[in-house]
Backbone bond lengths (Angstrom), bond angles and torsions (degrees), N, CA, C in turn:
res aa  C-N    CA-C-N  psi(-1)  N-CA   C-N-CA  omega(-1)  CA-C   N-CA-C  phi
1 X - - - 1.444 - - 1.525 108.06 -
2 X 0.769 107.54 135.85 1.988 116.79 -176.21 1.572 111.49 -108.64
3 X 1.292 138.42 160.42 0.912 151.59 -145.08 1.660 105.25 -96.97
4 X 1.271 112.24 9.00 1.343 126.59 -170.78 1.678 112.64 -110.27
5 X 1.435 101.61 -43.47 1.219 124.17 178.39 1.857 128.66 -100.44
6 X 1.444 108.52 155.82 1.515 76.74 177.24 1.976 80.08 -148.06
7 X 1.340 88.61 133.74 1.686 112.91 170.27 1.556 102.94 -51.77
8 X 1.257 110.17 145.73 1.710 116.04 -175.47 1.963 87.39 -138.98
9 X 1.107 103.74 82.22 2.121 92.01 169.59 1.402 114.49 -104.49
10 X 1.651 84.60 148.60 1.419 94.06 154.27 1.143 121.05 -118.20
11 X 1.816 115.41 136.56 1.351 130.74 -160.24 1.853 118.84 -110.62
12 X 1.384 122.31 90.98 1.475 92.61 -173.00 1.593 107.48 -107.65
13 X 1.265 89.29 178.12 1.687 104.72 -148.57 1.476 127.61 59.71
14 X 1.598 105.03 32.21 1.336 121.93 -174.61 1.825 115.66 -72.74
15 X 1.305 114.12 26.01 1.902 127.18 -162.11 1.439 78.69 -109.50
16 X 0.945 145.79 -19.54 1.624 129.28 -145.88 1.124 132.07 172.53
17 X 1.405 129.25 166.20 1.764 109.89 -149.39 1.292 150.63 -7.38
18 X 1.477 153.16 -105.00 1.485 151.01 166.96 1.647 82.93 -41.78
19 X 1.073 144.50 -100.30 1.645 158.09 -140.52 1.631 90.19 -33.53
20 X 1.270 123.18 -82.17 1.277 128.12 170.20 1.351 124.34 -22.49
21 X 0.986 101.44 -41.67 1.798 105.34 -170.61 2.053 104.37 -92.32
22 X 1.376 87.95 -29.48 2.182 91.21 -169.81 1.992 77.96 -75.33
23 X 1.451 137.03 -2.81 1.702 107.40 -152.08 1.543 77.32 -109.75
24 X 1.332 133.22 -41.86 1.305 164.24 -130.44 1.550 89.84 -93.34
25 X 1.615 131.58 -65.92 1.299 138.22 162.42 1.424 119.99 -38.00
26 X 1.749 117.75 -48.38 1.358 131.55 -170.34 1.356 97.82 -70.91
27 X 1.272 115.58 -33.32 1.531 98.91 -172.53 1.403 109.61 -87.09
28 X 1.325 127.91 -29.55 1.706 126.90 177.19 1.193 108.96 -62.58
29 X 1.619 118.91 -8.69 1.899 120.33 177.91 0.981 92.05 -103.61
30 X 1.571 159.12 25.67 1.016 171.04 -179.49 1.918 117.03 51.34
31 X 1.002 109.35 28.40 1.512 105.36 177.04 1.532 118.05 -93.12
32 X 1.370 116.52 131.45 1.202 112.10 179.06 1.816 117.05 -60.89
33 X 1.205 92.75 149.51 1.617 108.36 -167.18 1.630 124.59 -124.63
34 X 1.419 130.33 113.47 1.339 130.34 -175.70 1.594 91.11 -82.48
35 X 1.144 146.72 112.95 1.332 132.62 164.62 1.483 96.33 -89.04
36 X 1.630 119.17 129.87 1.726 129.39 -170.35 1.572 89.27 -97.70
37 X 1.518 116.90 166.28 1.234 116.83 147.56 1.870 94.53 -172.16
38 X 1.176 96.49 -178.33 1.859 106.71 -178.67 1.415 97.61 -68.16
39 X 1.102 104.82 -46.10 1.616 119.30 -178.91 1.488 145.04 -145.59
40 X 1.617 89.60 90.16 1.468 124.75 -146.26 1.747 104.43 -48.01
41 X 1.110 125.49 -27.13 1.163 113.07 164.39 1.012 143.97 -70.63
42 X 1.599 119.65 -3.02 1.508 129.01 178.56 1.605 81.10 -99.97
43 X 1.084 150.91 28.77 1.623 140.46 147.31 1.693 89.04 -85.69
44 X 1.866 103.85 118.57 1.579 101.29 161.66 1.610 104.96 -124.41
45 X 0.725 126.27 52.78 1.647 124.27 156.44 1.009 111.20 -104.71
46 X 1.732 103.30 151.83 1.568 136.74 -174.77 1.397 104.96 -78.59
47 X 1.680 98.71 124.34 1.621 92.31 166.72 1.929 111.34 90.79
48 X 1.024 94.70 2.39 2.052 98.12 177.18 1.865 79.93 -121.15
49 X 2.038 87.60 170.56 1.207 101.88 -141.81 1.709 82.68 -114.13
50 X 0.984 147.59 55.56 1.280 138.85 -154.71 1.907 111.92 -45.25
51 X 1.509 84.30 136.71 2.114 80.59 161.33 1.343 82.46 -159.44
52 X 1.556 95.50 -179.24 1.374 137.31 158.03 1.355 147.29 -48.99
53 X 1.021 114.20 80.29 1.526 107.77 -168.24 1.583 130.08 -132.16
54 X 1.791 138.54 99.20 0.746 107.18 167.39 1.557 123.41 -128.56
55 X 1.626 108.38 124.24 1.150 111.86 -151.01 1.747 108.82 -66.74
56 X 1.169 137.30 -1.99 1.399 127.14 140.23 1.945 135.46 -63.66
57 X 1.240 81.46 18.62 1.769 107.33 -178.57 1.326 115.17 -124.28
58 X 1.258 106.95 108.81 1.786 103.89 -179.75 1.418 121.72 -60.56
59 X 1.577 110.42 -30.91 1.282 122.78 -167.79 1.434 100.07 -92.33
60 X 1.087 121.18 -21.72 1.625 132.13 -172.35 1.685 90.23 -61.13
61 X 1.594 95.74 -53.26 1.661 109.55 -157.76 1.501 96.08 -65.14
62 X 1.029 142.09 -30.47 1.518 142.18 -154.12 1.674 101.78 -85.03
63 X 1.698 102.69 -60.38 1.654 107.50 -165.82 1.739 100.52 -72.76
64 X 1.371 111.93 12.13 1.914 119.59 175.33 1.455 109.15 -87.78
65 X 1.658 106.25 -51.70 1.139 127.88 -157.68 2.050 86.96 -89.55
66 X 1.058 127.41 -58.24 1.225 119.14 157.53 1.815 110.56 -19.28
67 X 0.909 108.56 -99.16 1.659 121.77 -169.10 1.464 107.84 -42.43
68 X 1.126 124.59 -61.98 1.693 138.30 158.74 1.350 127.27 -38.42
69 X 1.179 116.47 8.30 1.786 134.15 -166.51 1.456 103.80 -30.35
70 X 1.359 114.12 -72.06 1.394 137.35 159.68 1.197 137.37 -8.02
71 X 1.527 110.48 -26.06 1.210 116.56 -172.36 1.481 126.77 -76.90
72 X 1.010 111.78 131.98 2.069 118.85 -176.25 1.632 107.25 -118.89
73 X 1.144 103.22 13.33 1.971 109.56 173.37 1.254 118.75 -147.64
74 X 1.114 158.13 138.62 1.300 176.40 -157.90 1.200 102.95 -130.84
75 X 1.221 137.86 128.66 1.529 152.76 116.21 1.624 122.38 -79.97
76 X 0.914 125.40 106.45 1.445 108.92 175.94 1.006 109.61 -128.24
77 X 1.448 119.10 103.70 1.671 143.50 -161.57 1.165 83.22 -114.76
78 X 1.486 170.64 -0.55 1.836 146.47 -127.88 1.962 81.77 -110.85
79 X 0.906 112.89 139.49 1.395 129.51 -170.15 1.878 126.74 -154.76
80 X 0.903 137.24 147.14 1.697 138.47 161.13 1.070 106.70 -140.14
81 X 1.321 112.51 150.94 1.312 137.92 154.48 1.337 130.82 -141.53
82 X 1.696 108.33 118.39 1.345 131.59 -168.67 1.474 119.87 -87.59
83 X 1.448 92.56 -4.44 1.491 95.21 -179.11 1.392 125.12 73.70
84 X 1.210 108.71 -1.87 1.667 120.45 -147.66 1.912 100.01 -106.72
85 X 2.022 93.68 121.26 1.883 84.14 174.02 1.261 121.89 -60.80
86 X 1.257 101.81 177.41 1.516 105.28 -177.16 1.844 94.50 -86.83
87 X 1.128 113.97 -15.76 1.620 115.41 -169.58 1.712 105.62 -88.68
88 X 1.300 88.18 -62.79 1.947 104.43 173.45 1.387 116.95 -78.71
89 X 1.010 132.74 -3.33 2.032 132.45 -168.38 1.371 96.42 -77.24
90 X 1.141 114.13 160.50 1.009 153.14 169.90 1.707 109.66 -74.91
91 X 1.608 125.68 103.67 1.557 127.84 -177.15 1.972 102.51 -25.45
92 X 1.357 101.40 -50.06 1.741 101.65 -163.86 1.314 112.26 -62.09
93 X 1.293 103.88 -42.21 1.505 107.64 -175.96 1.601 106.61 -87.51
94 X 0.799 125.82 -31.22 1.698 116.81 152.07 1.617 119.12 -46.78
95 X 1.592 97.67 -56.57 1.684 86.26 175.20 1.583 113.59 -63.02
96 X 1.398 115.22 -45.94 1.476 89.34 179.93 1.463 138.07 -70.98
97 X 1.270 111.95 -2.16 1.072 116.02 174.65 1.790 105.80 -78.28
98 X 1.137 126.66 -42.13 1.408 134.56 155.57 0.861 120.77 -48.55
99 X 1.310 136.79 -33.56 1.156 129.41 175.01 1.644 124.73 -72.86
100 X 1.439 99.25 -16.87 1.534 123.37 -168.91 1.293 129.00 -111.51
101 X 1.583 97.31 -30.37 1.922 93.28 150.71 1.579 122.30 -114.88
102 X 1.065 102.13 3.57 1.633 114.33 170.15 1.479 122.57 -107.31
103 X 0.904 102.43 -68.46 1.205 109.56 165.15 2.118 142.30 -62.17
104 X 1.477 114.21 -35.24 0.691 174.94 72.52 1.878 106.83 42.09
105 X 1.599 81.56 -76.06 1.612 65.17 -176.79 1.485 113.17 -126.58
């Protein structure tokens, strides 16, 4: 980032591990930051822009990309894991996991 410009991201799964830390970094380089999550209030860092986001939601994705206009970076950290085989899982937790790194993102 150069002294001319200033990074505008959006970060999802920004509540917690990698997400937290890539939104957490962006902001100590001074770029403004949407940190996304399912549930924008468990985002507690200083200085990110918290919203709503869940990228297995079309409409989720719209009123994000709505509010977030601004944005010139993408992070897309938003992730689950069900733990669940692909042999032994459970259909739901298979789909959501599909739905969330495949689909999703």
């Amino acid at each position: 980032m150069t002294n001319n410009e200033q990074i505008i991201a959006l970060v999802s799964g920004a509540n917690r591990g990698l997400g937290r830390h890539f939104a957490q970094q962006l902001v100590a380089r001074g770029a403004k930051v949407y940190a996304a999550a399912r549930r924008p209030e468990t985002v507690d860092l200083p200085g990110v822009i918290p919203i709503q986001l869940d990228i297995t939601d079309q409409e989720s994705v719209r009123r994000a990309a709505e509010l977030a206009g601004d944005v010139t970076v993408v992070v897309n950290n938003a992730g689950v894991s069900t733990r669940a085989g692909l042999l032994a899982g459970s259909i739901e937790d298979i789909r959501l996991e599909m739905d969330t790194h495949y689909f999703g993102t």
